[in-house]
C-alpha positions in Angstrom: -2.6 -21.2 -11.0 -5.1 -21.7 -8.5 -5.5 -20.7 -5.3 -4.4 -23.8 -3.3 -1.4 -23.4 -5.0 -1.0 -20.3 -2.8 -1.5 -22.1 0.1 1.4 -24.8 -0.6 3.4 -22.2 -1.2 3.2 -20.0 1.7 3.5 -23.3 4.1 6.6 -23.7 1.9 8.0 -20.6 2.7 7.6 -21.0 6.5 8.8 -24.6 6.5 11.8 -24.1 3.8 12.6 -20.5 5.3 11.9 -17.6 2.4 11.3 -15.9 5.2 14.1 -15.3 6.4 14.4 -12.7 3.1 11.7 -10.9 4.8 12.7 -7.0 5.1 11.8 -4.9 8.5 9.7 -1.9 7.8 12.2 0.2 9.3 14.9 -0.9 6.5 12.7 -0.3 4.1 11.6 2.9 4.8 15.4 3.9 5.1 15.5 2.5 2.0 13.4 5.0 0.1 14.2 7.7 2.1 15.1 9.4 -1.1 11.6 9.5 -2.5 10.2 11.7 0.2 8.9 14.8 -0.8 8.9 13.8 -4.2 5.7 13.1 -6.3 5.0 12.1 -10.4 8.0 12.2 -13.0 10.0 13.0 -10.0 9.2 10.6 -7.8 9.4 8.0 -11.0 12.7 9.3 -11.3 13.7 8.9 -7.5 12.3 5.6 -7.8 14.3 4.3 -11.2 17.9 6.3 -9.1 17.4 3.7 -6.1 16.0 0.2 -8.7 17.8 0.5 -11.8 21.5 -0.6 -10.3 21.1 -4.3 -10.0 23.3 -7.4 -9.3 21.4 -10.2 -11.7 22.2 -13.1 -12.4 23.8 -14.7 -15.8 21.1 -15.7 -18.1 20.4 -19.5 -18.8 20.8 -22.1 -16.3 24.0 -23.4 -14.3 25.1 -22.0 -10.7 24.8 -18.8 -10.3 22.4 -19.0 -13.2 18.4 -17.8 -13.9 17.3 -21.3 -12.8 19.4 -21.0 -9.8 17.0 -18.4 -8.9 14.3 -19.3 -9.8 15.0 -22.3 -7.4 14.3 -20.1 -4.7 12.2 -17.6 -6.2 9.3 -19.8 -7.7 9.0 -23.5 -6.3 6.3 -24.5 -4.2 6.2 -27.1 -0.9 6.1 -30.1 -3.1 8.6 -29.0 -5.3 7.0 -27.9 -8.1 7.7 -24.5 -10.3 5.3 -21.9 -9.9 4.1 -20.9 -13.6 2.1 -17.8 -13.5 1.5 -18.6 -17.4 -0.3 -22.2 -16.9 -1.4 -24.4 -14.8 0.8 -27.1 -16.1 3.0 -28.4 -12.7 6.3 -29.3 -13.5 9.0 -29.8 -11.2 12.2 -28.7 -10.7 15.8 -30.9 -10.4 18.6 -29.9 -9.3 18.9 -26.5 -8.2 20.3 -24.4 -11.3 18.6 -27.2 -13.9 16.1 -26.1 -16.6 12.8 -27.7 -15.5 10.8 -30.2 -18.2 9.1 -28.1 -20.8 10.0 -24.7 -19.5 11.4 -21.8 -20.7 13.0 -18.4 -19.2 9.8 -16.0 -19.7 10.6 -12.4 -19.8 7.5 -9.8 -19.3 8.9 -7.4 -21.5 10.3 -8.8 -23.9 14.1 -8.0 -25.4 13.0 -6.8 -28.8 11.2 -3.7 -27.2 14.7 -2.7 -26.9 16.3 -4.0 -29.8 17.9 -7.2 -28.3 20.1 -6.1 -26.4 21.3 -8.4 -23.5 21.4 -6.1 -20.8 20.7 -6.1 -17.1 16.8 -5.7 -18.3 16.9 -9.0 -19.7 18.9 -10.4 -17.1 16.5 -9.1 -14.4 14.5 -11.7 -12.3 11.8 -8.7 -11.4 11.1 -9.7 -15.5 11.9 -13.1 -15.8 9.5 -16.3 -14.8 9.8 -19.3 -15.5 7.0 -20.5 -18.1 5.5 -23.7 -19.8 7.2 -23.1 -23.3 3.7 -23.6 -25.4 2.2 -20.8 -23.2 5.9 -18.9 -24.1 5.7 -19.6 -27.4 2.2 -18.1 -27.9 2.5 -15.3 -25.8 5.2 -13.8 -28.1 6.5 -10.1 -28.0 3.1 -9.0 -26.9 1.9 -6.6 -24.4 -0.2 -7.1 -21.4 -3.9 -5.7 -21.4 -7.3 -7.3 -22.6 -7.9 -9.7 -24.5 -11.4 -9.6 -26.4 -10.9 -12.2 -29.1 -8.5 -14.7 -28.1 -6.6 -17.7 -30.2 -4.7 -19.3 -27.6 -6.0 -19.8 -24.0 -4.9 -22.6 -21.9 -6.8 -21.7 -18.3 -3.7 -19.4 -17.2 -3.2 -17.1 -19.7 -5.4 -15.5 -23.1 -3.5 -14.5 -26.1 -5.6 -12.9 -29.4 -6.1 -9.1 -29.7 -7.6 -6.4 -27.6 -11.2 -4.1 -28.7 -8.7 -2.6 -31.2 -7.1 -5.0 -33.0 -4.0 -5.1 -31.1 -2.1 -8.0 -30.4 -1.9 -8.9 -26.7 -2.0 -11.3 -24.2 -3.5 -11.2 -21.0 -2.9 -13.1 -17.4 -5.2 -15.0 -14.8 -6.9 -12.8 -12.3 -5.2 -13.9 -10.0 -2.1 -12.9 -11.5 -3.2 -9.2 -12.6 -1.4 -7.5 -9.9 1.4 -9.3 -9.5 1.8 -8.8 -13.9 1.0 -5.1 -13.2 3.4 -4.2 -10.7 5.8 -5.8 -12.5 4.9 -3.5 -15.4 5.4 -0.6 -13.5 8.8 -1.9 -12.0 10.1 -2.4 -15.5 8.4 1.0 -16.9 10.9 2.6 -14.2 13.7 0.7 -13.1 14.4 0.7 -17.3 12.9 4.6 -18.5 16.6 5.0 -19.9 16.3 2.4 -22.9 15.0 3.0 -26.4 11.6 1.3 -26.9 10.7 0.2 -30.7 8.6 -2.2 -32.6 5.7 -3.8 -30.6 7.1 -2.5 -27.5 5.8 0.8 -28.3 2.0 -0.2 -28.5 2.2 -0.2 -24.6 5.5 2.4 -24.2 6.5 5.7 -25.3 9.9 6.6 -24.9 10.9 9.3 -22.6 11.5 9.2 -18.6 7.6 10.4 -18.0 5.3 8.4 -18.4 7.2 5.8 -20.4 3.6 3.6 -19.7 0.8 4.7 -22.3 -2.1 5.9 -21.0 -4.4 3.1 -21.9 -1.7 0.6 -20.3 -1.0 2.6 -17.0 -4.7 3.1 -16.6 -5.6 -0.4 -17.3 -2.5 -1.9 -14.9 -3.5 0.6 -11.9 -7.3 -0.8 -12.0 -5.9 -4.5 -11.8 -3.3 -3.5 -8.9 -6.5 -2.2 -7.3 -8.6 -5.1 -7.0 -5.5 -8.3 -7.0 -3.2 -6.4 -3.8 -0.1 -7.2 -3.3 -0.3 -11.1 -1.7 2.2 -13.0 1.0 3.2 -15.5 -2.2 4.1 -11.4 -4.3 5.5 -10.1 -0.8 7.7 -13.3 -0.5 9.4 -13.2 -4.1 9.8 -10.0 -3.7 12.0 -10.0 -0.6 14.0 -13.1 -2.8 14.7 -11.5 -6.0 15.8 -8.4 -3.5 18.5 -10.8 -1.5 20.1 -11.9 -5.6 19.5 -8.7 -6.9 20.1 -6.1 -4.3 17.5 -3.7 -5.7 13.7 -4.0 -4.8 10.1 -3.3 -6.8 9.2 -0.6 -4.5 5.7 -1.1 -6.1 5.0 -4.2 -4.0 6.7 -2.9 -1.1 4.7 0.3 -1.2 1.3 -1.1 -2.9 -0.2 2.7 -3.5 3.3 4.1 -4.6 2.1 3.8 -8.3 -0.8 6.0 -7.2 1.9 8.6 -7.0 3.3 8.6 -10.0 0.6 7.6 -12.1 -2.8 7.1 -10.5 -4.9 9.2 -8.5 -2.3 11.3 -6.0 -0.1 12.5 -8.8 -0.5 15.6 -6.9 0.8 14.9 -3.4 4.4 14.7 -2.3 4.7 10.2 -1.2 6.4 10.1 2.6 7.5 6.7 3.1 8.2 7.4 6.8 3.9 6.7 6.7 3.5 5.4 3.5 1.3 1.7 3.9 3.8 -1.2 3.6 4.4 -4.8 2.8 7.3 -4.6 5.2 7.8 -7.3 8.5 5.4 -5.4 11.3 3.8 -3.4 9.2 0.4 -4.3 10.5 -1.7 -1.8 8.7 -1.5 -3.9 5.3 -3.7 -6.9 6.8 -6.8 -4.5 6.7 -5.9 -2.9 3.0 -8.6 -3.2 0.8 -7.6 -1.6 -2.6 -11.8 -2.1 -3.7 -12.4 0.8 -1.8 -9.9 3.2 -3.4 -6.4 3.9 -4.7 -3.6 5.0 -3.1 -4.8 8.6 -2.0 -4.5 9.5 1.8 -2.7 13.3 2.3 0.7 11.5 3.8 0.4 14.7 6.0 -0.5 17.7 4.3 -1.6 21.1 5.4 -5.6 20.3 4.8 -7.5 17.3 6.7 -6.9 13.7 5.1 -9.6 11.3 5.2 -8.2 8.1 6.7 -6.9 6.5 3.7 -4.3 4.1 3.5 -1.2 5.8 4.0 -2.5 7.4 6.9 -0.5 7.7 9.9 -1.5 5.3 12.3 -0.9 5.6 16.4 1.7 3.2 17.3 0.8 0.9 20.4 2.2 2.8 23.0 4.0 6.4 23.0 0.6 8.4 22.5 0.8 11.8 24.2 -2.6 12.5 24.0 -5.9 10.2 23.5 -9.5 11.6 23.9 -12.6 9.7 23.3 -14.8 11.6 25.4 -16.4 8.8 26.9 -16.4 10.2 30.1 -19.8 12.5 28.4 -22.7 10.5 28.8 -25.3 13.7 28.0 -26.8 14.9 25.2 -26.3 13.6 21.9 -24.2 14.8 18.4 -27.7 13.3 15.9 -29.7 16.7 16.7 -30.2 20.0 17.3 -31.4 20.3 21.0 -29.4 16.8 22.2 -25.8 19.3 22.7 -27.5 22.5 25.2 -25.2 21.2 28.6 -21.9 23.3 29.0 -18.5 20.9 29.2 -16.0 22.6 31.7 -12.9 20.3 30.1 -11.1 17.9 32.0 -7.3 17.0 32.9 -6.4 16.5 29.5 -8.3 19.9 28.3 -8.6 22.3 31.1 -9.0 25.0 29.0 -12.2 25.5 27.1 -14.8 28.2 25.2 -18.3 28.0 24.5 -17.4 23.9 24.8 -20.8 21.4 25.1 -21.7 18.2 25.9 -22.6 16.1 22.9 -23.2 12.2 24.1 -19.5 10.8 23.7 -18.3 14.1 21.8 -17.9 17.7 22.1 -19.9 20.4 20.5 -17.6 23.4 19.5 -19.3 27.0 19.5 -22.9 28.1 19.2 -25.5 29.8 16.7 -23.7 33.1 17.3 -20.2 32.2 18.4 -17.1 29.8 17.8 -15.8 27.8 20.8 -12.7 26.1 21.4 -11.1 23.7 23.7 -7.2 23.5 25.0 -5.7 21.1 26.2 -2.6 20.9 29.0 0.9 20.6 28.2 1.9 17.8 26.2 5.2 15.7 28.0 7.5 15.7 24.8 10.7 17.3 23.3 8.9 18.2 20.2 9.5 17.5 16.4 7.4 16.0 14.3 3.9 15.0 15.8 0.5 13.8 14.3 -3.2 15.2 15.0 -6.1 12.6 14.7 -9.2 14.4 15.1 -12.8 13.0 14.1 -15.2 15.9 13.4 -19.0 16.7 11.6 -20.7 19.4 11.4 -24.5 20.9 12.0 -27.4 20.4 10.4 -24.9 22.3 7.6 -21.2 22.4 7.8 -20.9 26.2 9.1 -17.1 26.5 9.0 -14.0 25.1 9.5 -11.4 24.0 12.3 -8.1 25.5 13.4 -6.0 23.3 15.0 -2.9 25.0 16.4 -0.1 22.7 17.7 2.8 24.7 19.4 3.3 27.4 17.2 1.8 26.7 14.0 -1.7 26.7 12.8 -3.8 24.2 10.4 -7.1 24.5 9.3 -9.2 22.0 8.2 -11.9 21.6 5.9 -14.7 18.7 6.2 -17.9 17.9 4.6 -19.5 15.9 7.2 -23.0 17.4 8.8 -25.2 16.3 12.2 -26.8 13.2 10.0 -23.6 11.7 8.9 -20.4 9.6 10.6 -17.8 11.5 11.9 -15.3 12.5 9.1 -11.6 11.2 10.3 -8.6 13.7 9.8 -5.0 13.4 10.4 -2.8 16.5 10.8 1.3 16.3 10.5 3.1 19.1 12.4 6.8 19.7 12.2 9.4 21.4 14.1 6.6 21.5 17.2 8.5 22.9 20.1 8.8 20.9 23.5 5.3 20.5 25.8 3.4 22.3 22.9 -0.2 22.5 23.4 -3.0 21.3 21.2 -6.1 24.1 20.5 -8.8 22.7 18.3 -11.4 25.6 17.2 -14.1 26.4 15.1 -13.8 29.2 12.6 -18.0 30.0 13.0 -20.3 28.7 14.6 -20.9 25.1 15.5 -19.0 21.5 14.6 -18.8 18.2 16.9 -15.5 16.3 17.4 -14.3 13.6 18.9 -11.8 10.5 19.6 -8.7 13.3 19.3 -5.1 11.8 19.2 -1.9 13.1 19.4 1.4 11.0 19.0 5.1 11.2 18.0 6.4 8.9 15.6 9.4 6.7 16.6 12.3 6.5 14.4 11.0 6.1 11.0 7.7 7.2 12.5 6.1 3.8 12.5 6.4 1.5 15.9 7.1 -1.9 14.8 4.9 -4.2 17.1 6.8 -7.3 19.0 6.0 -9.9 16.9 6.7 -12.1 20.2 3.8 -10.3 22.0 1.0 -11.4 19.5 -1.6 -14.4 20.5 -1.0 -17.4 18.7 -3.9 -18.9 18.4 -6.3 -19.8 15.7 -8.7 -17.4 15.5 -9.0 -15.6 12.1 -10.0 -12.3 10.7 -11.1 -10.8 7.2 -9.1 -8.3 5.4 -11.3 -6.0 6.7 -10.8 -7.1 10.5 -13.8 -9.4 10.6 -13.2 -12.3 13.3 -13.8 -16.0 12.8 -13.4 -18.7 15.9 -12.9 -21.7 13.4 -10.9 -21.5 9.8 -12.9 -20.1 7.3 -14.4 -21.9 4.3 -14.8 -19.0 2.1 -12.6 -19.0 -1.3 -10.1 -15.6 0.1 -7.5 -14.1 2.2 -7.5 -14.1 5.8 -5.1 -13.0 8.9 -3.8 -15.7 11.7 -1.0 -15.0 13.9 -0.6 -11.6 11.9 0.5 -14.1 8.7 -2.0 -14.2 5.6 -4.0 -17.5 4.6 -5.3 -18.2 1.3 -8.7 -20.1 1.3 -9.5 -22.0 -1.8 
């Protein structure tokens, strides 16, 4: 399907109202409040406890039917069904009809669990409707590359992978959506018995249940086709039939978690990035420049990845640029000599310096420190934003104290680079804590420090009735444009994404 599809199709689901399935980030962090703390086999677990219960539908068409959801699931403006498998447009009749030349499609197929007609194959996260040729050809096989192919129609590539394996392999504009699929059904369904061809891409078992080679290759496409408006929007349907949800598009670095590259840190969905209504932070995700990663709050410094805690608009308790310090400079080692006395928001400094829009901590022969006054809150939980580098070597570390508790923080950043970003969680911080930010030797810059309180779920959700509409656009990675763009790719306006041929 190509891209202008996309385009129909969103303008469908603001004119038809899909929207209205859209969840609230709030809700959905409640949601999958039982995956916090949790991380790998557990969190797959966690995930399959909340997923695997679902409402579907009765196979086949008729009210009440696969077609009747797939009514609402996968027709564009004009009518026509959405067929990730061709390019063929077909379109539907009556809500609840089977479409010309289409069949039911399931991702994983029944036989990789004997046949059985269980919720699995009732389940619309696995079902699409499909030109029946492109059906037909696909067969039982599994998803990954396809190096030789006998069947390709434009969509999709059947034939066999570098090995000899039988497979068959979907548009790249479809990887992700394919993937997280995948990983939904590799989850929501660890309980069944695998056998026959389903067992070149599963093992049986509740951890990892994906083989390596297929969770490795489905994580690399999830990276580079994220999660799109027309993935976000089906989503949110199939949730309103079903009553369950893939938390792998709502979350799009959860997989990360249990399979990718943070297998080792506990997933918080109170900061986790989301899909969710308000959740502005997705507009500027750009899975090219990494995986899921980001600490989601732990004890050493994170690096400003994507599931970073981000300040909400207001509520801030502390914010300091240091713009006020116009002398000196942080690029060298005589531009930082002028002693900084604090100010109202840190009175209370040691061996402190004035760095050119940033403090330098401590000297050749001694640490330094600033402290700041009384923060106005009851206490709880509360985030530390700190941007820091080093000298002309990275001579130590920081300890940031909050209250009562003490963090210390490790960076890599020296006097030639950008400021390294860290985010700090603190819990159970008492009420008007104060914040002391040291160096444990010698010398380190820092600079633009924040401190703020999460609300609620410990996200603000911004009043979508406050945003400009206008028409001025921005890049996925924030760039602005005064006119529509004419570049092929996805772009923001009126915090809603467009799709560019």
């Amino acid at each position: 399907m190509n891209r202008l599809l996309r385009i129909t199709l969103i303008t469908f689901l603001t004119t038809a109202g899909l929207s209205a399935f859209a969840i609230e980030r709030t809700k959905l962090v409640s949601y999958a409040q039982s995956l916090k703390g949790k991380k790998k086999a557990e969190l797959k677990t966690a995930i399959y406890n909340l997923t695997g219960n679902a409402k579907t539908l009765s196979y086949g068409d008729g009210s009440n039917s696969t077609w009747w959801g797939f009514y609402v699931t996968d027709m564009d403006a004009e009518g026509y069904v959405i067929d990730r498998y061709s390019n063929i447009k077909v379109k539907f009749g009556n809500r609840g009809s089977v479409a010309s030349g289409m069949n039911i499609e399931h991702s994983f197929p029944k036989s990789w669990w004997g046949g059985e007609k269980n919720q699995a194959y009732k389940d619309l996260y696995n079902l699409m409707p499909s030109n029946s040729q492109a059906n037909s050809s696909k067969s039982n096989y599994g998803m990954g590359i396809v190096t030789s192919a006998s069947y390709d129609n434009g969509c999709i590539k059947v034939g066999t992978g570098s090995d000899g394996t039988k497979l068959w392999q979907p548009a790249e504009v479809w990887k992700g959506d394919f993937s997280r699929g995948y990983m939904y059904m590799a989850t929501a369904y660890q309980n069944l018995t695998y056998e026959g061809e389903g067992l070149k891409s599963l093992q049986n078992g509740t951890y990892p249940t994906l083989k390596e080679w297929a969770y490795t290759l489905y994580l690399k496409w999830m990276r580079e086709d994220k999660v799109s408006q027309v993935e976000v929007d089906r989503n949110n349907a199939v949730a309103d039939i079903q009553g369950n949800r893939n938390l792998y598009v709502d979350f799009p670095t959860l997989a990360e978690y249990v399979w990718g590259d943070s297998t080792d840190v506990a997933f918080n969905p109170d900061v986790a990035l989301t899909t969710a209504d308000g959740d502005e932070r997705y507009a500027a995700y750009n899975p090219a420049e990494g995986g899921g990663g980001g600490d989601d709050g732990g004890d050493e410094g994170g690096d400003g990845g994507e599931d970073t805690p981000v300040p909400p608009a207001d509520g801030i308790l502390l914010d300091a640029p240091f713009d006020d310090i116009t002398e000196g400079n942080n690029t060298s080692n005589s531009g930082s000599g002028t002693p900084w006395d604090g100010n109202s928001q840190f009175p209370n400094v040691g061996a402190a310096y004035m760095a050119g829009g940033a403090v330098k901590l401590g000297t050749g022969s001694k640490t330094g420190y600033i402290a700041s006054a009384a923060l106005s809150t009851k206490g709880g939980t509360l985030y530390v934003a700190i941007s820091v580098k080093g000298w002309t070597t990275v001579e130590g570390k920081l300890d940031v104290t909050l209250g009562n508790e003490k963090k210390t923080v490790e960076y890599s950043a020296k006097m030639s680079d950008a400021f390294e970003n860290v985010t700090l969680t603190f819990e159970n911080v008492p009420a008007t804590p104060t914040l002391t930010i040291a160096t444990t030797a010698k010398r380190a810059f820092i600079d633009n420090v924040k401190v703020w309180q999460p609300a609620g779920t410990g996200i603000t959700t911004p009043d979508a009735t406050a945003q400009q509409k206008d028409n001025t656009f921005f890049s996925i990675s924030g760039q602005k444009f005064s006119k529509m763009p004419t570049k092929p790719g996805i772009y923001i306006r009126n915090g809603k994404k467009f799709v560019v041929k």
